[in-house]
C-alpha positions, 0 to 999 in steps of 0.5 A: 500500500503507497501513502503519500506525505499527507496520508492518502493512499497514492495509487497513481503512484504504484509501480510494478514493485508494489503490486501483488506479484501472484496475480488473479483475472476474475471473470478474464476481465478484471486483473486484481494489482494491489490490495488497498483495504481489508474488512471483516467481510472483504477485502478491497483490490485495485484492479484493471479492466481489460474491457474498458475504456481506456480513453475515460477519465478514469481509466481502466482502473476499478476497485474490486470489493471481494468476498473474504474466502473462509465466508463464501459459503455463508448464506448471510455473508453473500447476501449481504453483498448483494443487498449492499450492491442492490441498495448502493446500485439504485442510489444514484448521488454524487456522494454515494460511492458508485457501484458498476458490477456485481459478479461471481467467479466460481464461488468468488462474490465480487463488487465492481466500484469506482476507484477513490484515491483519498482515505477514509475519515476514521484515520483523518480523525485519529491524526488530529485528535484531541483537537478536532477538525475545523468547524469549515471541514467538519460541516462540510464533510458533515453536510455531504454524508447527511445530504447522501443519507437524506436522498437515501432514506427518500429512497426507502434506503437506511445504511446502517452502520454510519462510522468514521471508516464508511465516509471517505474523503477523496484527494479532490474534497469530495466525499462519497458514503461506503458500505450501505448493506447493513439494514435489512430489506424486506422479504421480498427483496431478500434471499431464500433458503430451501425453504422458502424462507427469507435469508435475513441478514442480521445487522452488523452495525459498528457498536461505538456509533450504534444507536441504542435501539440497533443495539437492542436487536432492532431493525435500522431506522432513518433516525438510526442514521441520525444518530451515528452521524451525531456521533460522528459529528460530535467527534469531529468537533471534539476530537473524542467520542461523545461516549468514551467509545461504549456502546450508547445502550451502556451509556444509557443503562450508565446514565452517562451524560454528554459533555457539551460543547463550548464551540457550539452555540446553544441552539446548535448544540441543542440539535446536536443533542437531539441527534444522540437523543436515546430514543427515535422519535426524539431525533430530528430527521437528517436534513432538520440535523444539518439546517439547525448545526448550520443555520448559526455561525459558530459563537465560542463559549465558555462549556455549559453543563445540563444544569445550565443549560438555560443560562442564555434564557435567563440573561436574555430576560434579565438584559431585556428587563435592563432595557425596559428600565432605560427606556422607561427613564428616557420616556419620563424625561422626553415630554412627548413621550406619553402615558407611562403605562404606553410603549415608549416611542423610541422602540421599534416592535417588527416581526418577533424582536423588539429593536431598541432604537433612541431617537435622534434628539436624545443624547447619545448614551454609552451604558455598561451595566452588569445585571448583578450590580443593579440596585433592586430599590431602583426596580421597586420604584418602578411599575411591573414592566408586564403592565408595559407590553401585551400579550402576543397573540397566539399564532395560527394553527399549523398546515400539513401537506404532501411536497407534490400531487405525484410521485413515481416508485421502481417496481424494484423498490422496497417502499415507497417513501412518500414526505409529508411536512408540517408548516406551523411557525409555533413548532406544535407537535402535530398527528396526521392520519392517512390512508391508501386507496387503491387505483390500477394498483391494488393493495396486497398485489401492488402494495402492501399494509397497513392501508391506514397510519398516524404520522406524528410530528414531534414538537418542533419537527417539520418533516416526516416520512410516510412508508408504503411498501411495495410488492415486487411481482416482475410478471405484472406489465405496465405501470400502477398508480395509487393513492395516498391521502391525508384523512385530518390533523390534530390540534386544528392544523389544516390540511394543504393544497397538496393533500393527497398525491398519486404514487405510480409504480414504475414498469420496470421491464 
């Protein structure tokens, strides 16, 4: 293996020295050269295609994922490959890894894939520990491997087994995920034994980014995802694990708490929190992830514990209740201010802030008051400042809909993944019913049950996932449409323009 300066594997810069001297041809097609990666299930070459192009930009160079020798007569292990090749195969994304074959030679299971020269995130951390990477190349890296998830999870795909060692970070920047194949698919798409029945491939997540509920036993979930990029991220930032490398069910089981980080302002380390929460529903989605970690830039502070952590709530009411009592003393001297009881003129109300703005005949006034100095006879000698401000009014129920009146499905797929939002500016936690009615495709032939479900979004959750699977059947010709509708909301939220949306399962013959 040749690594350059800056711990990339340089594989342009191998000689005929360097590569493996016993040679392998698979399928009389791909020369195996060097070996550039090993797994517990495979072990990754370099090869050359003979019947490639070699004018393409890449050349003929491929990379070869080979199916370790001692497990090519295990069911589940070849199984997996091969749901690894099905789910990476239809996830057509610039940051997913892309997958050209899968073959077999004899009893040799083998991937074809694009070659990446670069390294895996796990050995980028490992150097620059205890720091951590920059907050730029944290986000970033962080932003392409939730962008690939979220397109997957679209796609009815969950990877699995998010860890350091499945991103990969080419020499150019770029980032490409590695390694779906790990979540279960539905019987239908998995293999069979002699009798008939689902091979299923038990998850082998990595434990250390594993959520509790994987852990557990449980099939991997989008929001499973959610949590071991938390803890990537986390690690990124920190330079250590979020937990000491244990498993989060000890964690959990240890009531182990999370150390804050001071390099995260307090709404950003709130979603971070969020995506390590020990339960599903209590993760945001990725996309939701990454807009609250990115919405702010970063504001250093001093490390807050759990304790404190409102501790910006309450400076913020005391500085607010410091600037009432400025302004009400400029408004008692100013004769054009007006009853004491109304709102001074020189506050400007817009939106949901109030902007302090002195008028240009005031004087101009620099004040440095720390809250903990002010003598609290002064404040007994003004009146209550709620009488000073109304209530707000409470804002408008929310809205539920549907993103389009249409969506198309592979016949291939194993669900159909349909997104479903909730507008309402107050964050309300919000239940959405829905039901399926069939239309040239029929429920039990086309798609499966249940028929009926309850979309429930969280408070402060706007986006949700509605799961339809499909049933694959090959020997049914053209294409089949159902549809998926919104029956009514909770809480008085209404149902919008798009209630409803036709799901047409593609022919793919």
């Amino acid at each position: 293996m040749i690594v350059n300066d800056r711990g990339w594997l340089d594989l342009e810069a191998a000689d005929t020295a360097s590569v493996a001297t016993n040679c392998t041809v698979l399928r009389d097609r791909y020369v195996l050269e060097q070996q550039l990666g090993d797994g517990g299930n495979a072990v990754i070459f370099r090869a050359v295609d003979l019947r490639r192009d070699s004018t393409v930009a890449e050349g003929r160079r491929v990379a070869i994922k080979l199916l370790r020798p001692e497990l090519r007569n295990r069911p589940h292990s070849v199984a997996r490959l091969q749901r690894e090749f099905r789910q990476t195969q239809a996830l057509t994304h610039p940051n997913v890894v892309r997958f050209h074959d899968l073959d077999c030679d004899g009893e040799t299971w083998f991937i074809v894939m694009e070659l990446l020269t670069g390294e895996a995130l796990g050995p980028r951390l490992r150097r620059a520990a205890p720091a951590g990477l920059p907050w730029e190349e944290t986000t970033r890296i962080a932003a392409a491997t939730a962008e690939a998830l979220a397109f997957a999870h679209d796609q009815g795909v969950t990877h699995g087994d998010i860890k350091p060692d499945n991103i990969f970070v080419t020499a150019a920047g770029a980032v490409r995920v590695l390694d779906f194949g790990v979540a279960p698919e539905s019987a239908p798409q998995s293999q069979l034994d002699k009798h008939g029945i689902p091979d299923a491939v038990v998850a082998a997540a990595t434990r250390a980014y594993a959520s509790p509920e994987v852990l557990e036993g449980q099939d991997p979930e989008p929001r499973d995802d959610v949590f071991s990029l938390a803890c990537v991220i986390y690690e990124m930032l920190a330079g250590r694990h979020p937990y000491g490398r244990r498993g989060a069910d000890a964690a959990r089981d240890a009531r182990t708490g999370i150390e804050p980080l001071a390099s995260l302002s307090p709404p950003q380390w709130a979603a971070l929190a969020a995506g390590l929460a020990w339960n599903r529903r209590d993760r945001p989605g990725v996309r939701e992830l990454m807009r609250a970690l990115t919405a702010a830039p970063i504001v250093p502070t001093e490390p807050h514990r759990r304790s404190s952590g409102a501790w910006w709530l309450v400076a913020a009411i005391g500085l607010a209740f410091l600037l009432g009592v400025v302004i009400s003393r400029f408004g008692r001297e100013a004769p054009q201010s007006g009853s004491r009881g109304a709102p001074p003129a020189n506050v400007a109300t817009g939106g949901d802030a109030e902007v302090s703005r002195v008028s240009d005949e005031a004087p101009p006034v620099a004040v440095a008051v720390a809250v903990a100095d002010i003598d609290s006879a002064e404040f007994q000698a003004e009146e209550p400042l709620a009488a000073e401000f109304e209530e707000p009014p409470p804002l408008p129920p929310g809205m539920v809909a549907f993103d389009a009146a249409s969506m198309a499905v592979s016949e291939r797929a194993v669900v159909a993944a349909i997104p479903v939002r909730h507008f309402d500016r107050a964050g309300r936690s919000v239940e959405v019913g829905w039901r399926a009615i069939d239309g040239t495709a029929a429920a039990g032939r086309d798609y499966g049950g249940p028929q009926v479900g309850l979309a429930k979004f969280a408070e402060g959750h706007a986006f949700r996932i509605i799961y339809v699977p499909i049933v694959s059947d090959m020997r049914t010709a053209g294409d089949r449409t159902f549809t998926v509708e919104l029956t009514g909301a909770s809480g008085g939220a209404m149902l919008g323009m798009y209630s409803s949306i036709a799901v047409t399962i593609l022919d793919d013959a």
